[in-house]
TORKOL-4160 file (C-alpha; in steps of 0.2 Angstrom, whole numbers, padded with zeros to 4 digits, m for minus):
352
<pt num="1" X="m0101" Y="m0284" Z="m0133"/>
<pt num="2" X="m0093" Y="m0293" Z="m0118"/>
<pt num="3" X="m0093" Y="m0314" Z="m0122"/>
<pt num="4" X="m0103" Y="m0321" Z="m0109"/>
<pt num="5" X="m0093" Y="m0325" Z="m0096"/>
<pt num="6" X="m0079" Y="m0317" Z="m0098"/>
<pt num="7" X="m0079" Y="m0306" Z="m0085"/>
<pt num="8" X="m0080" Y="m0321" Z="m0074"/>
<pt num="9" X="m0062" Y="m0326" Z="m0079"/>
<pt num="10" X="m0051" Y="m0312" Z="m0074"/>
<pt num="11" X="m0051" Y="m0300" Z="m0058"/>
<pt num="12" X="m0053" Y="m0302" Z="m0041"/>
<pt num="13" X="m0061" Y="m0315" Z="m0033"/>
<pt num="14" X="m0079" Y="m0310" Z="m0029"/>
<pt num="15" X="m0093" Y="m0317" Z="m0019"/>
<pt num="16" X="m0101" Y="m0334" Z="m0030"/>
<pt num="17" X="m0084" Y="m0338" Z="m0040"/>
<pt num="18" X="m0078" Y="m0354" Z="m0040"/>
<pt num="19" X="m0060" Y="m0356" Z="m0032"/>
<pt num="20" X="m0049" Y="m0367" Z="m0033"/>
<pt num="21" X="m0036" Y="m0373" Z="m0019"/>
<pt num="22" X="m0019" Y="m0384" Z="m0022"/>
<pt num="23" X="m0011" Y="m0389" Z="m0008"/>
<pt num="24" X="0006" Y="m0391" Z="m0006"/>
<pt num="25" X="0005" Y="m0410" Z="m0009"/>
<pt num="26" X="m0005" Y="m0406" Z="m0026"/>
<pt num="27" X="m0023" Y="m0410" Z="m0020"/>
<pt num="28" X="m0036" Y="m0400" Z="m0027"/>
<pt num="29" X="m0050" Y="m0392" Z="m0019"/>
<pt num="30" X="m0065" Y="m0381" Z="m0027"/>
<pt num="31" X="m0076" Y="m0371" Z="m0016"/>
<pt num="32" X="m0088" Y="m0358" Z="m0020"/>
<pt num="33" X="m0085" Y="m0342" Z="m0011"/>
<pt num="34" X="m0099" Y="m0335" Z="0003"/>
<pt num="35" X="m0097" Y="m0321" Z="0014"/>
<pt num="36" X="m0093" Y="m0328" Z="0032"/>
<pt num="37" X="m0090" Y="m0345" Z="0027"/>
<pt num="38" X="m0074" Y="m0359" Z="0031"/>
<pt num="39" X="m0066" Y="m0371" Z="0020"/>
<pt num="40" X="m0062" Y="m0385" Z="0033"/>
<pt num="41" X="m0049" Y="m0400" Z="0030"/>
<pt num="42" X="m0043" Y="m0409" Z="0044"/>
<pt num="43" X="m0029" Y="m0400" Z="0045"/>
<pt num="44" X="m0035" Y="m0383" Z="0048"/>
<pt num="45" X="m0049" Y="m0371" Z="0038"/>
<pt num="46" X="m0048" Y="m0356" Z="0028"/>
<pt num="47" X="m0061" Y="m0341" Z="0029"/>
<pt num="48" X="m0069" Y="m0336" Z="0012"/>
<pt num="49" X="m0068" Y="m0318" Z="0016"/>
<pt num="50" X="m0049" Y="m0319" Z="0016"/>
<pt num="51" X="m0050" Y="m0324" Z="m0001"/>
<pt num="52" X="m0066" Y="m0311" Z="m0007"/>
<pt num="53" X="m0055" Y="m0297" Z="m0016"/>
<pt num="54" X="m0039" Y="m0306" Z="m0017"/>
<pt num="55" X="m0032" Y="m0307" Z="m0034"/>
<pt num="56" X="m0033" Y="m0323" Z="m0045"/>
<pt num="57" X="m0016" Y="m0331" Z="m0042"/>
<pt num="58" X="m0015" Y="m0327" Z="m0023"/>
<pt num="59" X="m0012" Y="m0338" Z="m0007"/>
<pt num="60" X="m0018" Y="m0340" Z="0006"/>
<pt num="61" X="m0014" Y="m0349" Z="0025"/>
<pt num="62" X="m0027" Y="m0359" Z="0035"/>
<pt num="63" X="m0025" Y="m0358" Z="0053"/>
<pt num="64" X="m0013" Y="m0373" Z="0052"/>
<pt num="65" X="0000" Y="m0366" Z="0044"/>
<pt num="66" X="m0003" Y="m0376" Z="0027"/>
<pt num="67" X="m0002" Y="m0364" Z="0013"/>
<pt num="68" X="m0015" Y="m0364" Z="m0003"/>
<pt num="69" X="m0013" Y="m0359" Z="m0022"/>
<pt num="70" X="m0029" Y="m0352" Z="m0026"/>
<pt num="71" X="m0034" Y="m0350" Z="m0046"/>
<pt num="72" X="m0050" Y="m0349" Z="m0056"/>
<pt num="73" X="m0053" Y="m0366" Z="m0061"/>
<pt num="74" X="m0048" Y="m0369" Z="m0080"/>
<pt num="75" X="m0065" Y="m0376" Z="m0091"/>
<pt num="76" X="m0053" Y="m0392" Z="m0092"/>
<pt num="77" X="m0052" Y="m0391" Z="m0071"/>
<pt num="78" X="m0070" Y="m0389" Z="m0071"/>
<pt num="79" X="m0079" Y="m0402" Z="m0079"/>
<pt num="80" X="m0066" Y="m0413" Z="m0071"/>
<pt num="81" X="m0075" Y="m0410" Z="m0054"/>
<pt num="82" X="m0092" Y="m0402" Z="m0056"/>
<pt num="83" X="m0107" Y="m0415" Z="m0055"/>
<pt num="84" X="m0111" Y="m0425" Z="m0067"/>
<pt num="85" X="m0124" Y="m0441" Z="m0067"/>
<pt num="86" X="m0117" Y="m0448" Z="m0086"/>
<pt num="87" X="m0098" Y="m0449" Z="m0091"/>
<pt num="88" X="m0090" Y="m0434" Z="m0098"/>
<pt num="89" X="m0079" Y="m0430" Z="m0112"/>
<pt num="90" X="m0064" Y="m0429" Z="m0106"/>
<pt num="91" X="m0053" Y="m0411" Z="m0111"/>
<pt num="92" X="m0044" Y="m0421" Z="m0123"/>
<pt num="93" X="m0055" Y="m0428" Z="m0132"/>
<pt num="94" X="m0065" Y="m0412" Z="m0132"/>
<pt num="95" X="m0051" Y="m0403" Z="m0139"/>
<pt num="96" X="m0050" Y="m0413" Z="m0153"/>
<pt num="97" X="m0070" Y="m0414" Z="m0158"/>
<pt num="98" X="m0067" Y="m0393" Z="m0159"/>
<pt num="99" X="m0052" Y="m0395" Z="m0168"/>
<pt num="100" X="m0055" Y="m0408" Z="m0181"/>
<pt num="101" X="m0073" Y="m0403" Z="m0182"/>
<pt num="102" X="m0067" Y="m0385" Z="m0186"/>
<pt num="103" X="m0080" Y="m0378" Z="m0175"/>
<pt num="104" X="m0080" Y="m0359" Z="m0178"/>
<pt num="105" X="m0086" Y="m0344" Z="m0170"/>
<pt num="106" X="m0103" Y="m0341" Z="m0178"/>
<pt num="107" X="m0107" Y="m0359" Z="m0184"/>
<pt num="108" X="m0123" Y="m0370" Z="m0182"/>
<pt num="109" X="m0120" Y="m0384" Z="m0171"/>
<pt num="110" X="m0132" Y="m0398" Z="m0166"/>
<pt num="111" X="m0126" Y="m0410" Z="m0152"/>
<pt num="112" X="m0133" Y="m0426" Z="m0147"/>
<pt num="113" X="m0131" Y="m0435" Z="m0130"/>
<pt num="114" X="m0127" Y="m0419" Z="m0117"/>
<pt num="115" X="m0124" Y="m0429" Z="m0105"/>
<pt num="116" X="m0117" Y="m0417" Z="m0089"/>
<pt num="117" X="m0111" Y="m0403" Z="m0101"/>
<pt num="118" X="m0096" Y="m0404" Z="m0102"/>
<pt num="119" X="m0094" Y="m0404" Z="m0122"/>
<pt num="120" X="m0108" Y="m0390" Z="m0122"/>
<pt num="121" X="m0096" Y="m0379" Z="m0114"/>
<pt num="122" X="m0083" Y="m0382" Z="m0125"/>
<pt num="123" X="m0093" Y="m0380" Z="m0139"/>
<pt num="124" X="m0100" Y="m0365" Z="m0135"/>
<pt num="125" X="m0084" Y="m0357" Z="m0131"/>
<pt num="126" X="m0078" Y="m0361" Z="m0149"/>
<pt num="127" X="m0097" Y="m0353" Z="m0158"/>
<pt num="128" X="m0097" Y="m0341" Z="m0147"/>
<pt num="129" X="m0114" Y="m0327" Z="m0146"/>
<pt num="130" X="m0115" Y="m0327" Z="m0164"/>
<pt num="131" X="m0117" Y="m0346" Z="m0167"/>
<pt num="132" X="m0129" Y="m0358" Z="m0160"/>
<pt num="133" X="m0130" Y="m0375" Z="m0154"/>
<pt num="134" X="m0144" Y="m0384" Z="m0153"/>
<pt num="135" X="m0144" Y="m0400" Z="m0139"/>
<pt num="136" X="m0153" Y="m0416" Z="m0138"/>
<pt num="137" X="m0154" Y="m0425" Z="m0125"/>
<pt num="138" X="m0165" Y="m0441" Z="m0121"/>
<pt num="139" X="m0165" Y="m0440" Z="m0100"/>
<pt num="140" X="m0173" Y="m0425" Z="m0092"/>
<pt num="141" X="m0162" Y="m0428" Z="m0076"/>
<pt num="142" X="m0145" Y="m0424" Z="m0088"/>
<pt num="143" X="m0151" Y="m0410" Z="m0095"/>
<pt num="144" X="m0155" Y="m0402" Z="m0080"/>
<pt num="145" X="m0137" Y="m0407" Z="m0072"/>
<pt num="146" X="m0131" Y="m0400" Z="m0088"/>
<pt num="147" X="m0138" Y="m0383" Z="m0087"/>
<pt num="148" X="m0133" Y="m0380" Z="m0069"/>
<pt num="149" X="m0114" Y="m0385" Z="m0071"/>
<pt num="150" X="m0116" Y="m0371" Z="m0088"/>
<pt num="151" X="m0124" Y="m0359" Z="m0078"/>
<pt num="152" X="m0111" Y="m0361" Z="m0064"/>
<pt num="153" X="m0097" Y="m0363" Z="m0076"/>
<pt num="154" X="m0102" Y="m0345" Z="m0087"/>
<pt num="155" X="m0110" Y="m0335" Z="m0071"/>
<pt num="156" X="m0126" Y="m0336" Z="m0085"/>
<pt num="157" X="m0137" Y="m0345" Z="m0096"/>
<pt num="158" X="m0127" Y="m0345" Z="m0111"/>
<pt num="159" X="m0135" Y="m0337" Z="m0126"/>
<pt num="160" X="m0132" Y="m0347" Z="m0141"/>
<pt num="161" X="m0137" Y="m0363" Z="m0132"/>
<pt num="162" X="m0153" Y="m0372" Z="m0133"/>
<pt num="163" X="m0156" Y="m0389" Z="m0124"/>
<pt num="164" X="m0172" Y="m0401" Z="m0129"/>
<pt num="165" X="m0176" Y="m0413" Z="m0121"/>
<pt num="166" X="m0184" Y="m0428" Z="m0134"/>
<pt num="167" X="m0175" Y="m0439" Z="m0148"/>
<pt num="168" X="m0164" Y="m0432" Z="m0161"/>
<pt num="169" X="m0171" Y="m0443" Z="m0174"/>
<pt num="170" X="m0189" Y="m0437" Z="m0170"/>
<pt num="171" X="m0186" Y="m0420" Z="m0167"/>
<pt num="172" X="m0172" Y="m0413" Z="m0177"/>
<pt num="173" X="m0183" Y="m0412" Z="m0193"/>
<pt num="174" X="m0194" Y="m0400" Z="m0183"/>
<pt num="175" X="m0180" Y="m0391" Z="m0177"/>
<pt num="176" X="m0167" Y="m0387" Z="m0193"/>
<pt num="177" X="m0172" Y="m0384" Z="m0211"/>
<pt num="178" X="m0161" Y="m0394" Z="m0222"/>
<pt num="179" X="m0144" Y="m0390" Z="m0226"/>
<pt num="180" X="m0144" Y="m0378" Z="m0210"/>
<pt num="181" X="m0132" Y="m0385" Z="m0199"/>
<pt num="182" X="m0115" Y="m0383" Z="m0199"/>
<pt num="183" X="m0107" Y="m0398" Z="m0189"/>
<pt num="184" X="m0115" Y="m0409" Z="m0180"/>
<pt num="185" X="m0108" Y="m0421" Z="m0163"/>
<pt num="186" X="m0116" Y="m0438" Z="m0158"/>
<pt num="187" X="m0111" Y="m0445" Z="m0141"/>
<pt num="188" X="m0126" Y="m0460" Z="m0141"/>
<pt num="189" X="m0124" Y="m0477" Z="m0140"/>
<pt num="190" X="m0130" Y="m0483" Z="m0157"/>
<pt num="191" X="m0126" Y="m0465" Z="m0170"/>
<pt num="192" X="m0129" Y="m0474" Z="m0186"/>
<pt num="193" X="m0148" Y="m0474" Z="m0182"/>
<pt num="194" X="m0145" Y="m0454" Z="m0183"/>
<pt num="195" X="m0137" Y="m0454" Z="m0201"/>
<pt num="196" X="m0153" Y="m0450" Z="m0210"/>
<pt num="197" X="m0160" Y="m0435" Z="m0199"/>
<pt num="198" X="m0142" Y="m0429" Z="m0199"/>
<pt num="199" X="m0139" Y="m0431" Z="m0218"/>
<pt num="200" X="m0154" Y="m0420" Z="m0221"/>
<pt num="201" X="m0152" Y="m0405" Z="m0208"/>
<pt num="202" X="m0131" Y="m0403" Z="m0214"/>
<pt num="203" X="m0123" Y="m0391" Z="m0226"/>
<pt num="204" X="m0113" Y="m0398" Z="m0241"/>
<pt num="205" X="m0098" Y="m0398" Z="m0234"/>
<pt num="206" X="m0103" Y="m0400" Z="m0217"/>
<pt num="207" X="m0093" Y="m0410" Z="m0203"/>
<pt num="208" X="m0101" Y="m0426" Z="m0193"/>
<pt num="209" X="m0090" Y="m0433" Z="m0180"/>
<pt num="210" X="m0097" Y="m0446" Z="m0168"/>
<pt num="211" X="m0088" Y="m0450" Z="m0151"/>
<pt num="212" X="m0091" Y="m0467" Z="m0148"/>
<pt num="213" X="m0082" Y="m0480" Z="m0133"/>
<pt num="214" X="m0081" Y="m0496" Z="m0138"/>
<pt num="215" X="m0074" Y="m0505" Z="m0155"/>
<pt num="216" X="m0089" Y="m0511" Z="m0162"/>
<pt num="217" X="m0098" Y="m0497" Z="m0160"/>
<pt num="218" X="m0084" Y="m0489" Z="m0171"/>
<pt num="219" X="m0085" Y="m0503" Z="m0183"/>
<pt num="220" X="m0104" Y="m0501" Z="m0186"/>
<pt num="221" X="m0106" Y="m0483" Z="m0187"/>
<pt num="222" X="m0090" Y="m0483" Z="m0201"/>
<pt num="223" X="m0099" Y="m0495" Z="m0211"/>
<pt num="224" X="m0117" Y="m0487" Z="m0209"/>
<pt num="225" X="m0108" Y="m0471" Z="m0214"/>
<pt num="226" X="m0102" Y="m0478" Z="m0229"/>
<pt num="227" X="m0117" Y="m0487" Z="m0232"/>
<pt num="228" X="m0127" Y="m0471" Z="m0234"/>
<pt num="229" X="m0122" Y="m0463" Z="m0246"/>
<pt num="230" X="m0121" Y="m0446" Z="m0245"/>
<pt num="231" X="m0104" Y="m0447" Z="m0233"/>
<pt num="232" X="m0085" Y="m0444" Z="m0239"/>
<pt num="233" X="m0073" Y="m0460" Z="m0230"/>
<pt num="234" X="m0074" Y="m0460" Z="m0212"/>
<pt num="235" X="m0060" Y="m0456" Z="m0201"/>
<pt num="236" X="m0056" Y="m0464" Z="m0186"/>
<pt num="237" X="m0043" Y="m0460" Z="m0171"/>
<pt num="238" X="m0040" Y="m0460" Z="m0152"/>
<pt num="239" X="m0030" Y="m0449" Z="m0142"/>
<pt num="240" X="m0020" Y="m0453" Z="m0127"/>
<pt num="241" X="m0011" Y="m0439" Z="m0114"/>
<pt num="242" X="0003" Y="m0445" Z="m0103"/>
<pt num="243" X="0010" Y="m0433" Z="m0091"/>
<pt num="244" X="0030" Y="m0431" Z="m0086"/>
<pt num="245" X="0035" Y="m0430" Z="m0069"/>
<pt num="246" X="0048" Y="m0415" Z="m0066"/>
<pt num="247" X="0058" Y="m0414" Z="m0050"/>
<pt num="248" X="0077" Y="m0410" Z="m0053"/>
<pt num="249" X="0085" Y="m0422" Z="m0062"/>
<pt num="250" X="0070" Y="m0436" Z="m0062"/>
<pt num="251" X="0061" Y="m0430" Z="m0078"/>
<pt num="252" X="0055" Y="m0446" Z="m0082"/>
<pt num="253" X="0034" Y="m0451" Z="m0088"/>
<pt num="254" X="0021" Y="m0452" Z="m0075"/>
<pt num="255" X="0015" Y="m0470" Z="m0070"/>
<pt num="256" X="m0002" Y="m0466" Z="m0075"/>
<pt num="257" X="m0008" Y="m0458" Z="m0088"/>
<pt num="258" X="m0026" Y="m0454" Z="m0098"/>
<pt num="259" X="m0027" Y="m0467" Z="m0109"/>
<pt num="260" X="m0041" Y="m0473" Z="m0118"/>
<pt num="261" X="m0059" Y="m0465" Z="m0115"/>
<pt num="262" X="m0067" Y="m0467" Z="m0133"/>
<pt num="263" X="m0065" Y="m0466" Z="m0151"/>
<pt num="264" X="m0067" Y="m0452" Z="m0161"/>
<pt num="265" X="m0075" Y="m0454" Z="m0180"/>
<pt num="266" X="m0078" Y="m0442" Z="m0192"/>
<pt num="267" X="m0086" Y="m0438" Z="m0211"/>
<pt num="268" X="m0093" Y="m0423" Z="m0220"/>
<pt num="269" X="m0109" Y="m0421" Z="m0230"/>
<pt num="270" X="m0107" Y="m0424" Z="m0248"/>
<pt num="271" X="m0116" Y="m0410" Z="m0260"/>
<pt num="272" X="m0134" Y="m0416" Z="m0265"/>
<pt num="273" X="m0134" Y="m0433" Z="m0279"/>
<pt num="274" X="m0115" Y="m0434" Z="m0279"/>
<pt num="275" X="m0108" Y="m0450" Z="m0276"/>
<pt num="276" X="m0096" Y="m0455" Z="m0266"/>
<pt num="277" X="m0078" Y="m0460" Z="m0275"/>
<pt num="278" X="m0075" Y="m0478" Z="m0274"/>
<pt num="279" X="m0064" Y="m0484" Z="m0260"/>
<pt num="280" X="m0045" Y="m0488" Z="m0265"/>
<pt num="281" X="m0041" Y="m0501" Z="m0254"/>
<pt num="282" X="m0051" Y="m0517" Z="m0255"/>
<pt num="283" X="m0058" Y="m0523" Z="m0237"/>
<pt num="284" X="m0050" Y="m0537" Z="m0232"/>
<pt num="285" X="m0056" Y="m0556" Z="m0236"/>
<pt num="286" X="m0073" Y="m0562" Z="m0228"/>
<pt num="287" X="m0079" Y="m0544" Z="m0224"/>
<pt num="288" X="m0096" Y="m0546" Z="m0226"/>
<pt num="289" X="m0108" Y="m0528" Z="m0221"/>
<pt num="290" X="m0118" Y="m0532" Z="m0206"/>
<pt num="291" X="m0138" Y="m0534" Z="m0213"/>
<pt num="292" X="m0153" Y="m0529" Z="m0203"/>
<pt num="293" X="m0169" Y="m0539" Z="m0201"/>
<pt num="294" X="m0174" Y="m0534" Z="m0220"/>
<pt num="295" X="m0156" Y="m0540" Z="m0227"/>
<pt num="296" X="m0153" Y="m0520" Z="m0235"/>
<pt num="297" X="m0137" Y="m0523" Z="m0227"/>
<pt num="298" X="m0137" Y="m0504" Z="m0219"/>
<pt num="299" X="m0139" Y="m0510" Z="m0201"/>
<pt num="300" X="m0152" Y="m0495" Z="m0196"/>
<pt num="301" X="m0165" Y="m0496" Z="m0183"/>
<pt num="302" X="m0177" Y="m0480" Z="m0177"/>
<pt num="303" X="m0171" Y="m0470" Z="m0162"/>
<pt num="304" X="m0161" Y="m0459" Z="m0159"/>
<pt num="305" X="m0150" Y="m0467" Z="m0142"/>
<pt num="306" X="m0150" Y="m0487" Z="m0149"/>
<pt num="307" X="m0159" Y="m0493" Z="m0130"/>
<pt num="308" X="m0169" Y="m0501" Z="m0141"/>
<pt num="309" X="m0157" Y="m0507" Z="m0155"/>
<pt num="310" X="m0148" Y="m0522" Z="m0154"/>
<pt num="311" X="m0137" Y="m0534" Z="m0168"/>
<pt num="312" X="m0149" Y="m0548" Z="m0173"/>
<pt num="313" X="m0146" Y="m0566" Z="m0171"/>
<pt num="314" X="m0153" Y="m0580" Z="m0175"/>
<pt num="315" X="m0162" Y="m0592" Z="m0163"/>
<pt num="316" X="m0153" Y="m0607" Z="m0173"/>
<pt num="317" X="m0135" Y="m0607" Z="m0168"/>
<pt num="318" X="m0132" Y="m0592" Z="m0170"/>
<pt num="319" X="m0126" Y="m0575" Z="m0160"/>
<pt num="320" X="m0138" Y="m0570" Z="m0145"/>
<pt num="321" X="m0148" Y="m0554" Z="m0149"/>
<pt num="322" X="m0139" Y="m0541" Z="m0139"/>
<pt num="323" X="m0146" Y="m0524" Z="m0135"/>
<pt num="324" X="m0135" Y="m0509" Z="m0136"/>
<pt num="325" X="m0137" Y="m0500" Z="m0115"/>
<pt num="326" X="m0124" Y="m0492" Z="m0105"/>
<pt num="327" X="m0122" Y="m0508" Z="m0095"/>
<pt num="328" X="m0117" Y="m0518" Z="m0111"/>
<pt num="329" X="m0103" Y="m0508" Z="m0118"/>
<pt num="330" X="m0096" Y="m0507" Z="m0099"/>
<pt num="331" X="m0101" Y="m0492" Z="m0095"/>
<pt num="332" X="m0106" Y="m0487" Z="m0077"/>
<pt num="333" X="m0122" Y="m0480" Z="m0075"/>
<pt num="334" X="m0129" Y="m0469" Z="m0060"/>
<pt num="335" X="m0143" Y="m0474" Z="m0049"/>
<pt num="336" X="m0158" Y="m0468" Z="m0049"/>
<pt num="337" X="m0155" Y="m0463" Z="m0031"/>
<pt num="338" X="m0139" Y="m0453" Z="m0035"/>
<pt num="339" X="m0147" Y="m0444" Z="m0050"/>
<pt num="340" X="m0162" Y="m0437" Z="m0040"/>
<pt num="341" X="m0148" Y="m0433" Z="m0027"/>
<pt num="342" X="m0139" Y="m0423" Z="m0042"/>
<pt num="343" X="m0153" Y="m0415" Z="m0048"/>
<pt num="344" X="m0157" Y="m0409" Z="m0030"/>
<pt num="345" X="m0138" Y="m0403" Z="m0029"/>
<pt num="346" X="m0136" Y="m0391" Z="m0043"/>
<pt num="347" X="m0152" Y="m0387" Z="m0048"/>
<pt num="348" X="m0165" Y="m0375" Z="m0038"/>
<pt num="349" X="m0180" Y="m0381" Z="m0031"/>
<pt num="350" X="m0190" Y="m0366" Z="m0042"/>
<pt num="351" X="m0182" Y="m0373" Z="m0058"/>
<pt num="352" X="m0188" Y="m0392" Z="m0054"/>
């Protein structure tokens, strides 16, 4: 059995592939091949048909001279520049939620928080036709950007992926029997609401790991994780990628680099009624768990995104109630405008 997409990562280019141009300054530029049409800069254009039926790899001249690299853009190159209405995962970071999650071909995956794809594709790379994984996502508008940017990305609609739109917390129990899912991957705002719902559907054994963006998101889903139960010790890390410039003798670091775009935290499911071992190293002195309006100390709220989840304060002196959105961790969030605008982009007017 071919994989799904495969056989739109090698040969020549053909009508409907996605190319993509390197000038000879570095810029990048994707088009999507059509019979008859022109890539235009404003330093001369480039005709599609000389392209159609050239190898991967080939070059090719615009009518100003300028020479192009054209390549196949790499899953990393592509969810770098396809459209996107939320922020994605960056390749870094999704290579390291396949690696230390040890998602395998064939496993049972549930994703949380899709967003424009981009750690969809990845992760359907790594189960392959055999596995599944199941995504949730909260906005209707992301999972349809989503879908598109797959579909473009694997020439089809991949078979091992389903996308439902709804809230984990609510639907997951409808959706896995317990013990069913191999990994599971949260990019929300507020994952500790999730640890019930998640506890339930994964295996013994089975990996949780959150991607979260701020610090005291980390902080509170490490101690909810802890809190629970049914957890092994949390992990936490951050990766960070800086390039090398290399020209003759000036091999030297890049000035900019990718550094921090989120934090990575990860657990696995504890058999049924065993308890965790106790931790070895004492928290530090006036650690104190954060309590929730009942004073249980686990800090859980319903929902499955935390727009509706905030850390509670007191109205006598002390800390403001705070709700956990987007626009209060920093993050930028796309207009209403520019998502209908999205949706109209990569999505055809039959599937709206």
């Amino acid at each position: 059995m071919t994989a799904t997409g495969s056989r739109y990562r090698r040969g020549p280019f053909r009508e409907g592939d996605r190319v993509q141009l390197t000038d000879p300054k570095g810029r990048m530029h994707t088009i999507t091949l059509a019979p008859g049409k022109q890539f235009h800069t404003h330093k001369g254009h480039v005709r599609h048909d000389e392209l159609i039926g050239a190898p991967d790899g080939s070059t090719v001249t615009n009518t100003a001279g300028v020479q192009y690299l054209a390549l196949r853009p790499l899953l990393s190159d592509y969810v770098m520049s396809m459209p996107r209405g939320a922020a994605v995962i960056y390749p870094k970071d999704a290579g390291q939620i396949i690696t230390m999650a040890d998602v395998f071909p064939g496993a049972v995956v549930v994703e949380a928080g899709v967003g424009s794809g981009a750690l969809s594709m990845s992760l359907l790379r790594a189960v392959g036709e055999t596995g599944r994984v199941h995504s949730f996502e909260r906005r209707a508008d992301f999972a349809e950007i989503a879908v598109a940017n797959a579909r473009a990305f694997f020439g089809e609609d991949h078979p091992a992926w389903t996308v439902q739109v709804g809230d984990l917390v609510e639907a997951l129990p409808h959706e896995a029997e317990p013990g069913s899912v191999d990994r599971v991957v949260l990019d929300m705002l507020a994952p500790w609401d999730c640890l019930d719902v998640v506890s339930q559907a994964l295996a013994p054994g089975g990996v949780l790991i959150c991607y979260v963006a701020t610090a005291t998101q980390l902080s509170k889903v490490a101690e909810a994780m802890r809190d629970h139960g049914t957890f092994t010790e949390p992990e936490a890390w951050e990766s960070m990628v800086r390039g090398w410039h290399l020209e003759g003798l000036a091999v030297r670091p890049q000035h900019r680099m990718h550094g921090h775009t989120g934090f990575l935290i990860s657990t696995r499911r504890l058999a049924p009624g065993v308890t965790p071992p106790l931790r070895k190293r004492r928290p530090g002195r006036g650690y104190a768990p954060q309590e929730d309006e009942s004073g249980s100390g686990t800090g859980e709220h319903a929902g499955s995104s935390g727009d509706d989840a905030g850390s509670n304060g007191s109205d006598d002196g002390g800390t403001a109630e705070q709700e956990w959105t987007p626009e209060a961790l920093g993050e930028r969030v796309a207009s209403p405008k520019k998502m209908r605008k999205l949706v109209r982009g990569v999505v055809p007017p039959t599937e709206r």
